[in-house]
C-alpha positions as CSV (number, residue, x, y, z in Angstrom):
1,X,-92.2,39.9,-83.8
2,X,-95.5,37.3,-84.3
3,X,-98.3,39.3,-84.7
4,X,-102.0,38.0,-83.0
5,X,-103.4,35.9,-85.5
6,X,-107.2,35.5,-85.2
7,X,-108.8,32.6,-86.9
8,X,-112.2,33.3,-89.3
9,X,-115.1,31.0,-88.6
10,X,-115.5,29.0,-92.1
11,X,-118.1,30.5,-94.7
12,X,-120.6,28.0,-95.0
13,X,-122.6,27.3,-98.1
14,X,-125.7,28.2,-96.9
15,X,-124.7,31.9,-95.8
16,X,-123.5,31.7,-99.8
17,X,-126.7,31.0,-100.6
18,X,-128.3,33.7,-98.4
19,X,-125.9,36.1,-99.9
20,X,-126.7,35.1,-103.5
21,X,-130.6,35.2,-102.9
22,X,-130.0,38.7,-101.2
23,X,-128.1,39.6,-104.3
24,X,-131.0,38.1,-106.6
25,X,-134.0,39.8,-104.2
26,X,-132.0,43.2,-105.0
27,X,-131.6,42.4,-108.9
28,X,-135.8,41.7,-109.1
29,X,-136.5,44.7,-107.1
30,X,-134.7,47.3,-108.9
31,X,-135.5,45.6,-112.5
32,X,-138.9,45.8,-111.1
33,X,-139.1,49.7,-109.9
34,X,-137.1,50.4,-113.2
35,X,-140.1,48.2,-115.2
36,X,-143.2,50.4,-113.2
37,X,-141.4,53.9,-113.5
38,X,-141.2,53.2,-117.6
39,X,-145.3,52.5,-117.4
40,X,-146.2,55.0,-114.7
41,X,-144.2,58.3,-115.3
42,X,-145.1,58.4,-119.2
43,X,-148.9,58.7,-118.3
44,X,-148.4,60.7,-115.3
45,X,-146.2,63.2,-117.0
46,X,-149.3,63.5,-120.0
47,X,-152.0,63.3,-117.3
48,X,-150.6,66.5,-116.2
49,X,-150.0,68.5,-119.5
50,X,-153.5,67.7,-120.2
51,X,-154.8,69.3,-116.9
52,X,-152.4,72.5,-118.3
53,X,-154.0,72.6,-121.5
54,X,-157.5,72.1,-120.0
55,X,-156.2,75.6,-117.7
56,X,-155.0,77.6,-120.2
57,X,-158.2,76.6,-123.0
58,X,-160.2,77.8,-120.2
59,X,-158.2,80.9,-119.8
60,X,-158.6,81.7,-123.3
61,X,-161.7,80.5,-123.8
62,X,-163.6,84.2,-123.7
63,X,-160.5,85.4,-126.4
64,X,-161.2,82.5,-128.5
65,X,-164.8,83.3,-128.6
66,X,-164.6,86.7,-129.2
67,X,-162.1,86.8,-132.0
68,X,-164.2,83.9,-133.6
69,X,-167.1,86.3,-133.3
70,X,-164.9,89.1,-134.8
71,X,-164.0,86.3,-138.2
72,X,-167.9,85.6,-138.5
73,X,-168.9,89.5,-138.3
74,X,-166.2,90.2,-141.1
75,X,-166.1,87.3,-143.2
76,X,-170.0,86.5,-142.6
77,X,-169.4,83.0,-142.0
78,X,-172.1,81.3,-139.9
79,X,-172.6,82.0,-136.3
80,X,-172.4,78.2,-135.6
81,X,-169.2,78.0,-136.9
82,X,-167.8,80.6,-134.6
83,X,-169.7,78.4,-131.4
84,X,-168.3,75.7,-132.0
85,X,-164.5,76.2,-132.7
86,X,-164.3,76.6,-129.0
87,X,-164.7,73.1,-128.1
88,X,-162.1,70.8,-127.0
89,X,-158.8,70.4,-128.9
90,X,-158.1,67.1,-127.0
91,X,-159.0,64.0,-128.6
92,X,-160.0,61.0,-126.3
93,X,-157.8,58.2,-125.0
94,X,-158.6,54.9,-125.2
95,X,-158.9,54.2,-121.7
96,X,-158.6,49.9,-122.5
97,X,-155.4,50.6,-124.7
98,X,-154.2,52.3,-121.2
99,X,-155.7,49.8,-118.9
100,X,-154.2,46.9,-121.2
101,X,-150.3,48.7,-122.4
102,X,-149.7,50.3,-118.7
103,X,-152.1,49.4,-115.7
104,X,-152.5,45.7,-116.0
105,X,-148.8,45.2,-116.9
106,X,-148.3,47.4,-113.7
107,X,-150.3,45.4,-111.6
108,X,-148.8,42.0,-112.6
109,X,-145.2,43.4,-112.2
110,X,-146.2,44.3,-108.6
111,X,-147.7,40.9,-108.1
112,X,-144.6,39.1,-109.3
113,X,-142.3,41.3,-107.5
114,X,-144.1,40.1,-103.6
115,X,-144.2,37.0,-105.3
116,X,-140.8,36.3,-105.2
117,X,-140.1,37.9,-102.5
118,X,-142.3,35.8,-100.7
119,X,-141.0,32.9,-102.8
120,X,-137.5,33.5,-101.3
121,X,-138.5,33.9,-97.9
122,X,-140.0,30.5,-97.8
123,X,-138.1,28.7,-100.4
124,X,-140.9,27.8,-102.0
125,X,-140.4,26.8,-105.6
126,X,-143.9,26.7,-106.7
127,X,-144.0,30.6,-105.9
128,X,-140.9,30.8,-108.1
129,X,-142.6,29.4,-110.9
130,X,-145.8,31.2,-110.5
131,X,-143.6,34.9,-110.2
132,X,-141.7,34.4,-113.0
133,X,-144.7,33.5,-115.0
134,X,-146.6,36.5,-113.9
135,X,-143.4,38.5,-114.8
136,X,-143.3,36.8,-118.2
137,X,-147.4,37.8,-119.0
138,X,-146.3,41.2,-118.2
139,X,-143.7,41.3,-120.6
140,X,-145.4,40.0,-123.5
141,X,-148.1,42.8,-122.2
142,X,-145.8,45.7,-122.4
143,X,-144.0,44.7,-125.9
144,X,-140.7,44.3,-126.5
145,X,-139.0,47.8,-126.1
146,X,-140.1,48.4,-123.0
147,X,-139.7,44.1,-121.8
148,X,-135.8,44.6,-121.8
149,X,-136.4,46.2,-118.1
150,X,-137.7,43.0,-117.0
151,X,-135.3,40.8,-118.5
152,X,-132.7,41.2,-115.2
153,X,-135.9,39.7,-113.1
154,X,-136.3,37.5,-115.4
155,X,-133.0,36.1,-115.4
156,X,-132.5,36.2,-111.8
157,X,-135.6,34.2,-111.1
158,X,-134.5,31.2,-113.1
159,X,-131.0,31.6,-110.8
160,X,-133.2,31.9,-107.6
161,X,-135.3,28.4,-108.6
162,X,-131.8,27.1,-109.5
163,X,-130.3,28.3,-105.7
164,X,-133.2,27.4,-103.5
165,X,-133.4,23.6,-106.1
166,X,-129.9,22.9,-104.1
């Protein structure tokens, strides 16, 4: 018994190349969202434990005032002393170090990620070179550590100049 045998239009090289530059779009993306979360979620995270500390020193402000009041009328420390204990316990953030370590390096990652995948989309090689450059600034911004999340879209740039060069 001969079973129906169907014959498979040939892969061609260019739906290989699609594929690959599919495959390399997916690798920059992800490296990409995994490079933002590490800047974003850190400052988020404090942004809002700061708001909960600003709540609950306002909640116990009036407690922290009077007990203060209570040390100054038994020890007979000075009145100014008790005022102003009360102030803030939070000491302020450099908002360039922020700007420089997380936002800019934020930014750039963004810009490098449409970059490329405008850069694929046209096969443009100059917008290759230009993306991974951007990606490469924002590495050296972040520092090393955190740089080894954008070492995949690194790598799979250099293979996406080396496809779209065929």
């Amino acid at each position: 018994m001969v079973e129906r045998l169907t014959a498979t239009p040939p892969v061609t090289s260019s739906a290989h190349r699609k594929e690959r530059l599919g495959v390399l779009r997916a690798i920059v993306v992800l490296s990409s969202a995994c490079q933002l979360a590490a800047l974003l979620v850190p400052n988020l995270i404090s942004g809002f434990l700061i708001l909960l500390e600003s709540i609950m020193e306002a909640l116990f402000l009036p407690f922290r005032l009077l007990f203060n009041l209570a040390v100054w009328l038994t020890t007979g420390q000075q009145i100014s002393d008790a005022v102003t204990s009360v102030g803030h316990a939070i000491p302020p953030r450099g908002f360039s170090e922020v700007l420089y370590h997380s936002y800019g390096p934020a930014v750039l990652v963004i810009t490098g990620l449409l970059l490329f995948v405008l850069a694929v989309g046209r096969r443009d090689i100059s917008f290759l070179w230009l993306c991974f450059l951007i990606h490469a600034l924002a590495a050296f911004m972040v520092g090393l550590p955190e740089a080894v999340l954008l070492f995949p879209s690194l790598i799979a740039e250099i293979v996406a100049f080396r496809e779209i060069r065929r």
